[in-house]
Structures are given as C-alpha cells and as structure tokens.
C-alpha positions in Angstrom: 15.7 -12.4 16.2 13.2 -10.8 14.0 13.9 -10.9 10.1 13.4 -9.8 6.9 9.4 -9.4 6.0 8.0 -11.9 3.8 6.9 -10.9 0.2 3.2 -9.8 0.0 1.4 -8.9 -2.8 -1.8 -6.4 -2.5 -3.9 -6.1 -6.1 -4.9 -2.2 -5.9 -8.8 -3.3 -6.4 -10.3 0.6 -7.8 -8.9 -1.5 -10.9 -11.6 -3.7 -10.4 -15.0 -3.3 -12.0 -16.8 -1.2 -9.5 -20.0 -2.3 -9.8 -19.0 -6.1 -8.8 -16.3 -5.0 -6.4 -16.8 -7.8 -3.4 -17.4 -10.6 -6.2 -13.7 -9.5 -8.3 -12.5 -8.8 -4.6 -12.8 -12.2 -3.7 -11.7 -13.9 -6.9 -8.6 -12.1 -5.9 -8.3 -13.2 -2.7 -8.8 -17.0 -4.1 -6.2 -16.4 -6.5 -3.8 -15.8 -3.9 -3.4 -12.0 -2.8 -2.0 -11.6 0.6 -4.4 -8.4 1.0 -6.3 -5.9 -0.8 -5.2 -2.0 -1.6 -8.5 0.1 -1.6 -7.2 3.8 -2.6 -9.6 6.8 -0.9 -9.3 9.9 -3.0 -11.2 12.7 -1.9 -11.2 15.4 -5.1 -8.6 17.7 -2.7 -5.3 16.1 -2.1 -5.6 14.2 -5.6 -7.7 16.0 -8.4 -9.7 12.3 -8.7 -12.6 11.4 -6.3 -12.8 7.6 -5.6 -15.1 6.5 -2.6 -15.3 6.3 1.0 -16.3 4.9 4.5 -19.6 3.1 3.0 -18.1 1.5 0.3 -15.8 -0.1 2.9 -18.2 -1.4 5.1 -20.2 -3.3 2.2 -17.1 -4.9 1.1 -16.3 -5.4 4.7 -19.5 -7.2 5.3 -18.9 -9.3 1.8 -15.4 -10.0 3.0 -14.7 -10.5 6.3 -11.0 -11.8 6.5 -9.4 -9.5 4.2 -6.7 -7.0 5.2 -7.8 -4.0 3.9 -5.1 -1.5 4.0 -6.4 1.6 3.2 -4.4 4.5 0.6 -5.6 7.7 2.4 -5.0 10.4 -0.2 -7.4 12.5 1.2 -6.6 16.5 2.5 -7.0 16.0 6.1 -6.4 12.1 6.8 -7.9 13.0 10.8 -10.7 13.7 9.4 -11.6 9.8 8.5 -9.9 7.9 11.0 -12.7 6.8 13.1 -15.0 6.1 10.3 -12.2 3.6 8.7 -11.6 1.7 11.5 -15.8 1.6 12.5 -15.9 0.5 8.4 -13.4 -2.5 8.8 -10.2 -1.4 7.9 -7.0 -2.8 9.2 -4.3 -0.4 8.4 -5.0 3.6 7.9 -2.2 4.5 5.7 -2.1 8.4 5.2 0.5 10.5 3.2 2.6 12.5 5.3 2.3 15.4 3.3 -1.1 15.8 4.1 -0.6 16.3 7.7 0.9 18.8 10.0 1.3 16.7 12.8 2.0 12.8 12.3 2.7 11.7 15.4 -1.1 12.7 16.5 -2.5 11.3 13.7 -0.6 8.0 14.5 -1.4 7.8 18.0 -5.0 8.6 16.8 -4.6 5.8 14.1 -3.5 3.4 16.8 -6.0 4.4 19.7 -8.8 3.4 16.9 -7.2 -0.3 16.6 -5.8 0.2 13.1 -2.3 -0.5 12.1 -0.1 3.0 10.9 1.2 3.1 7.2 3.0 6.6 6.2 3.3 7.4 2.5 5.2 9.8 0.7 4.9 11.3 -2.8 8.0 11.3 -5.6 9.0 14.5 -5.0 8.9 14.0 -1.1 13.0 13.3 -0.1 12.8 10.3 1.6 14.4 11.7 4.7 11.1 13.4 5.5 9.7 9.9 6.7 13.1 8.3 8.2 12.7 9.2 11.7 9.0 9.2 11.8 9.4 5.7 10.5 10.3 4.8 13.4 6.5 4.9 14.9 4.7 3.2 11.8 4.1 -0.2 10.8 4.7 -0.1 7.0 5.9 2.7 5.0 4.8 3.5 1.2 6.8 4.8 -1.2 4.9 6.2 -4.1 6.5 5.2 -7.3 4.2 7.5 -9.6 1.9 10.2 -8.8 -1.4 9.4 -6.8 -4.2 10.2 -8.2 -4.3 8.3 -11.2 -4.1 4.7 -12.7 -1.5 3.8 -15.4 1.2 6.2 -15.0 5.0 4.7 -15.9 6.9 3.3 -13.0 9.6 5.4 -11.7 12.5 3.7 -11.2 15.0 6.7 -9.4 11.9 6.1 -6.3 14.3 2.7 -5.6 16.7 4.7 -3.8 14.1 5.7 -1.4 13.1 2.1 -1.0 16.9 0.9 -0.2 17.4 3.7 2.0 14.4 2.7 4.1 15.5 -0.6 4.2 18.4 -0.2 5.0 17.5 1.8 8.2 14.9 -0.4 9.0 15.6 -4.4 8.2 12.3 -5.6 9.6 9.9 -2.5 8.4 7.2 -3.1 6.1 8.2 -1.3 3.1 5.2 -0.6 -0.1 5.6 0.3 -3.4 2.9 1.5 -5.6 2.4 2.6 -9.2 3.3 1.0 -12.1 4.3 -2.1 -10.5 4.1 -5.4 -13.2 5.9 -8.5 -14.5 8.2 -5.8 -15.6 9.1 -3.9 -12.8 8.9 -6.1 -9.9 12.5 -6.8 -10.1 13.6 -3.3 -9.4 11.4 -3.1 -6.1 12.3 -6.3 -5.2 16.0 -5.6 -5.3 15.7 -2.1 -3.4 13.8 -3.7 -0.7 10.2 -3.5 -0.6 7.8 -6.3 -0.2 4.7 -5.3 0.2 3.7 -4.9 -3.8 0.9 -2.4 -4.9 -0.5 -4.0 -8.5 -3.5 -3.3 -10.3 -3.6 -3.2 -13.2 -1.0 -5.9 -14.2 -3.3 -8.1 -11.7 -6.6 -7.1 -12.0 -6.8 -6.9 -15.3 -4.7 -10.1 -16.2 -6.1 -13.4 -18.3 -4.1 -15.4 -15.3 -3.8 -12.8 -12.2 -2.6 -16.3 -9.9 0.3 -16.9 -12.2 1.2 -12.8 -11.9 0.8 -12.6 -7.9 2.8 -15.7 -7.6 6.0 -14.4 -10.1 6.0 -11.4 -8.5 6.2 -12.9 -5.1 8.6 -15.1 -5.5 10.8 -12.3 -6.9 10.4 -10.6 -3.4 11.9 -14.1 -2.2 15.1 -14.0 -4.2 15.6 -10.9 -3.4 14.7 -11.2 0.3 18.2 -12.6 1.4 20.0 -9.4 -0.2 18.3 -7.2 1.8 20.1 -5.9 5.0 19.9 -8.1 8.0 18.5 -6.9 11.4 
C-alpha cells in the first residue's frame, strides 16, 4: 500500500547569487536539499523577468543529478515545454491559470519525459485544481503572490493544502512563498511536503541546520495526515 510522501525540501535558488548560480547550487545540494526550485518568469504572467531555457542547460551541465523542478510562471506554459525538457528539467510545473486547456499541456508535459506539477495562485479556489489533480504528479499551492521574493506567508492558503490532501493521501503537495523556521509548521500540519524556501535557506549563516528543522517538521506531521 502506497503512503504518505516523504518531507522534501527544495531551496528556491533565483535567491542565489546569480552570477555563481551552479557553485551556491551545489553547496545547496551538499547541505542536504532534496532538489532545487528554479522559478521562470517571463515579464507577462508575472510583471518580473527571471531567465530561461539556457540558463537551465548550464546549470544542467554543472549539475547533473539534481531534480530540477521548474516554477513555470510564464503566459503560455506550451510554449516552453520542449525546450525544458531538451534543457534538463525533471518536472515542468505550470500554473493552471495560464492555460486553457490542461490536460493537453499535461499529456504534452509527459510525452516530453518530464514529470507534471499544477500550480495555482491565492486567489485561485482550490477546487479549480481538484479534479485535474488527479492527472499530475505534484500540485503547488502558492502561498504568496508569484512574481516576487519576500512577500509574507499566507496562512488562510492552508486550507487549500488540507483539502488537497485530504483528497489525495499519496499526492505530492508544494508550498511556496514565505516559507521559514517560522512557518513551516503551518504547512506541515495542512499537508504539504514538498517545501519551497529561499530565502530562509539561501540566505542563511547555517542553511543545513534550516533544511534539516524544516524537514523533520514534515516528519511529525507526516502521521497526521490522512491515510491512503
């Protein structure tokens, strides 16, 4: 019998000092992440521009075992599918209210070898992405607006996260935006475990000793959660 996912924590790298991104990328990784976030903002979707297909081949090329799941807020997530997945990245995760028709762009997603993450915004009701759920490997409930770094975690997104859960015992289930020492404990309790930090990680004197609270929070919670 499947169970509960394991607790995995994803440092949100465009935290990271850009201009020595594989090198901090791979401290990272040594310190214990279970993957890295890389958010792709395109200037339409999000009013910030971050970078694209090239950037993730270097790194991929500097870092070749990495999971690279990959924060699509971009205006038309079909447009880039191919060019992720030739780039190196494992899971295409696109918001689904950028797109008219998912369940294309997931078969597209999965014909180009890449596992399928769905996100949705705050002010998308969760029961948007219930169904379609279904058909996805991890689903990622925004906990501040994307676009930007440093906003204030939004607790009232938890509801979203135990309502997913709850439907789905076994479902990979991401949070990301404001998520710290501080705030772990709400996501934890709702039901995620795949974590989205940056800059509570990156930018931390001991990013191990972070990673590994937060982490073992997930594991407290885990046997809370509802059982397949």
């Amino acid at each position: 019998m499947a169970c509960c996912p394991h607790g995995k924590i994803g440092p949100s790298i465009l935290n990271a000092d850009l201009s020595r991104l594989a090198e901090q990328s791979q401290v990272l990784l040594d310190k214990g992440a279970d993957y890295l976030h890389l958010d792709v903002m395109d200037g339409h979707f999000v009013p910030n521009i971050t970078f694209g297909a090239p950037l993730v081949k270097c790194l991929r090329k500097q870092i070749p075992d990495a999971f690279f799941d990959l924060h699509m807020m971009v205006a038309e997530p079909e447009k880039w599918v191919d060019d992720m997945a030739d780039a190196g990245a494992n899971m295409y995760t696109f918001h689904l209210e950028a797109t008219k028709n998912p369940k294309a762009l997931i078969e597209q997603i999965r014909k180009a070898g890449m596992k399928v993450g769905i996100a949705i915004k705050p002010n998308t009701p969760v029961e948007d992405v219930l169904d379609l759920a279904e058909l996805a490997d991890m689903v990622l409930v925004m906990t501040v607006e994307p676009g930007f770094g440093g906003q204030s975690f939004m607790e009232n997104m938890m509801s979203k996260v135990e309502k997913i859960r709850a439907r789905y015992p076994t479902k990979d289930i991401e949070v990301d935006g404001g998520v710290g020492l501080k705030t772990i404990g709400h996501c934890a309790k709702a039901g995620a475990n795949m974590i989205v930090s940056g800059t509570a990680v990156v930018r931390s004197d001991n990013p191990k000793e972070v990673m590994d609270e937060m982490r073992a929070t997930v594991t407290r919670e885990r046997d809370n959660w509802p059982q397949p």
